[in-house]
C-alpha positions as CSV (number, residue, x, y, z in Angstrom):
1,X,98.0,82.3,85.5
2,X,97.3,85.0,87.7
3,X,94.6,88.2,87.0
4,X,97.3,90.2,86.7
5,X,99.1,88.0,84.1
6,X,96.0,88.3,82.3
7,X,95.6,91.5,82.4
8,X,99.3,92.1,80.8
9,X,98.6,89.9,78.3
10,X,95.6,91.2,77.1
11,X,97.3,94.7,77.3
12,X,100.2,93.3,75.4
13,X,97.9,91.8,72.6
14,X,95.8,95.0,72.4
15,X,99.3,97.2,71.4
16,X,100.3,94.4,69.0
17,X,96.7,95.1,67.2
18,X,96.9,99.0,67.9
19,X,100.5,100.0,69.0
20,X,99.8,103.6,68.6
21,X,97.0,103.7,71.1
22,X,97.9,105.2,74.0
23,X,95.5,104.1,77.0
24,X,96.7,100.3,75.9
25,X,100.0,101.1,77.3
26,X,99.1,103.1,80.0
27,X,96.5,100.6,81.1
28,X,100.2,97.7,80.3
29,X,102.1,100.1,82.7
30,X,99.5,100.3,85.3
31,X,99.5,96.3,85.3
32,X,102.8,96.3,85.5
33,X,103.3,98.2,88.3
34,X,100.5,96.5,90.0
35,X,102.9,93.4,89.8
36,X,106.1,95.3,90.8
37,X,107.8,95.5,87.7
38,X,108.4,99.1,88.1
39,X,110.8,99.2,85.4
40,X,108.5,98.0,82.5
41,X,105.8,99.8,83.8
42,X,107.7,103.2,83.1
43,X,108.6,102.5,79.9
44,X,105.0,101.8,78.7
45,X,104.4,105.2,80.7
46,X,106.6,106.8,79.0
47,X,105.4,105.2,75.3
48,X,102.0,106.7,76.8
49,X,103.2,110.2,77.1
50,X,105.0,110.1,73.9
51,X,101.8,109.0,71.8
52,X,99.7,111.4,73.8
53,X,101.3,114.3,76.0
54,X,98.5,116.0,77.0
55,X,96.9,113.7,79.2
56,X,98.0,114.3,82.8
57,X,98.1,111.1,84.2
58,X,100.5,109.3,82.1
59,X,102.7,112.0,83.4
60,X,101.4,111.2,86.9
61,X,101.7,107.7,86.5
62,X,105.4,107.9,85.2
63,X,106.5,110.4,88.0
64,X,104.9,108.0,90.6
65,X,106.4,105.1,89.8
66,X,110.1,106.6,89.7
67,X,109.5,108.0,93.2
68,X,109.0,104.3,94.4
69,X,112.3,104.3,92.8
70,X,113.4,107.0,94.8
71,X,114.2,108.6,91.4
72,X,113.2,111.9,92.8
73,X,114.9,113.8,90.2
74,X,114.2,111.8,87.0
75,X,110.4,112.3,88.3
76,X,110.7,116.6,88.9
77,X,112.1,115.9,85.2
78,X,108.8,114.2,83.9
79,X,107.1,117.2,85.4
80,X,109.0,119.6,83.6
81,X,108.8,118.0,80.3
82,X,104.9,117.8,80.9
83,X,105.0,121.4,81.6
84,X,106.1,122.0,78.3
85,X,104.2,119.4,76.2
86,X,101.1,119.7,78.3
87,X,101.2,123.8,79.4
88,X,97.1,123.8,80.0
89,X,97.6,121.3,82.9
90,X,101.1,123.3,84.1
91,X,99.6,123.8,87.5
92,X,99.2,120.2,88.6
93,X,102.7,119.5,87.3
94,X,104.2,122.6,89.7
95,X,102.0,121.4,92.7
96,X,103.3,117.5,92.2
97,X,106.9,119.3,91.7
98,X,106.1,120.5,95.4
99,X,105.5,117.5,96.7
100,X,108.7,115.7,95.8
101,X,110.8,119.1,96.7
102,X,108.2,118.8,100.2
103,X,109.0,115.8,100.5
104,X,113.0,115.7,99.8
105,X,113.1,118.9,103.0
106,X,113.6,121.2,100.1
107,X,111.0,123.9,101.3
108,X,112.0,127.0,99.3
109,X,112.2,125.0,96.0
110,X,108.7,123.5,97.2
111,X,107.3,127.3,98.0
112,X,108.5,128.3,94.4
113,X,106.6,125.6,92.7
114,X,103.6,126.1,94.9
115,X,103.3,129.5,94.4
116,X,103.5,128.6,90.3
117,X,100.9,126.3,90.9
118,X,98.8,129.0,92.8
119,X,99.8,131.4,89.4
120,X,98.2,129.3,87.2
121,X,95.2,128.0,89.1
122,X,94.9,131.0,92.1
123,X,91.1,129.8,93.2
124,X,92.3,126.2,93.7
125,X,92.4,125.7,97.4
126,X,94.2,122.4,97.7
127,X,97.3,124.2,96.2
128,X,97.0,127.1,98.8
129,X,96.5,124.6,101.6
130,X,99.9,123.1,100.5
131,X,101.5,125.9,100.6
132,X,100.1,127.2,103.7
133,X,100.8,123.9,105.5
134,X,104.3,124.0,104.1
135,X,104.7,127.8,105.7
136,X,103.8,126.2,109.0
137,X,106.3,123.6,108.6
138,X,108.8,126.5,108.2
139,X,107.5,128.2,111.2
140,X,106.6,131.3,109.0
141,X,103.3,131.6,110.5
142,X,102.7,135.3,110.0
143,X,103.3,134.3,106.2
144,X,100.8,131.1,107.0
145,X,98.3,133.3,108.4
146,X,98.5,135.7,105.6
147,X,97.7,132.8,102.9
148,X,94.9,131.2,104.8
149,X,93.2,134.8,104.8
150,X,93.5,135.1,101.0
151,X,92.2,131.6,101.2
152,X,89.1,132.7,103.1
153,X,88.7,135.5,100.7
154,X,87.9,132.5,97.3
155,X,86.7,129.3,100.0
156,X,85.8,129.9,103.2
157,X,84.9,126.5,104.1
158,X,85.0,125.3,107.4
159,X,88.2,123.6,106.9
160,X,89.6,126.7,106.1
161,X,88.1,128.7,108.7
162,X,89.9,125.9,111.4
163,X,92.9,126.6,109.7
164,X,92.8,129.7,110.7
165,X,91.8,129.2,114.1
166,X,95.1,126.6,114.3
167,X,97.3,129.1,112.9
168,X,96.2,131.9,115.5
169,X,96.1,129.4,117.9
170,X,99.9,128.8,117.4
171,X,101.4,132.4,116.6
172,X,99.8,133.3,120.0
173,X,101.9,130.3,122.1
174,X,105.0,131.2,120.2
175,X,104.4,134.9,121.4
176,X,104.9,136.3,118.1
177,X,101.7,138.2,117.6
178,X,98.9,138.9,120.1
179,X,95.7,137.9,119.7
């Protein structure tokens, strides 16, 4: 028997002694998925969200595994049923949103969810940097520019600060602003 067989089936006795606890079938799902069964694994994701919404990465988990699915929708859905049972944590749910709308060339769907993200949570940098890098990638770099100076404004790192310079650097080649 493999470690990961052992690992299920310890998982798998735990929930028969406690079947209402949720890690035990997080922890089931994350074995499961470790040995490809991507199926099983998001149903004991899902009995994880159901015993205990408000814990962001059984959402996570769940979303992730139907994206390896390519189940991009059914994983924007898990999203926006953990915005509702889970609204504290509603800004990482609109930032993972962005991703899969990123991800599936759906930019303005991705900008909305970013900017929600950025509503909720407006000193977090990483969702500013996603959305500023996802400006770039629709060549709005006036708009990109804009964003990385309000970014400078909460966190002006260094990363930041090269951002910036990257941004300039590229407005002035495409001739749309002088520097």
């Amino acid at each position: 028997m493999s470690d990961i067989d052992i690992k299920i089936n310890e998982y798998k006795r735990l929930i028969k002694i406690e079947p209402n606890n949720a890690w035990h079938h997080f922890h089931l799902g994350e074995a499961l998925e470790e040995k490809g069964e991507l199926n099983d694994a998001i149903e004991e994701y899902s009995r994880a969200v159901e015993l205990d919404p408000t814990f962001p990465d059984f959402h996570f988990k769940k979303a992730e595994a139907l994206l390896k699915l390519s189940k991009f929708q059914e994983a924007v859905q898990v999203y926006d049923n953990a915005i509702r049972k889970d609204p504290k944590d509603a800004h990482l749910y609109h930032y993972f949103k962005g991703e899969i709308y990123e991800e599936l060339g759906k930019y303005e769907e991705a900008l909305k969810e970013y900017n929600r993200a950025i509503e909720w949570s407006p000193n977090n940098s990483w969702y500013r940097q996603a959305k500023i890098y996802l400006l770039e990638k629709m060549n709005r770099l006036e708009d990109a520019l804009k964003e990385v100076d309000e970014l400078i404004k909460i966190d002006s790192s260094a990363v930041n600060l090269e951002l910036r310079k990257e941004i300039l650097a590229k407005l002035k080649n495409n001739n749309n602003i002088k520097v």
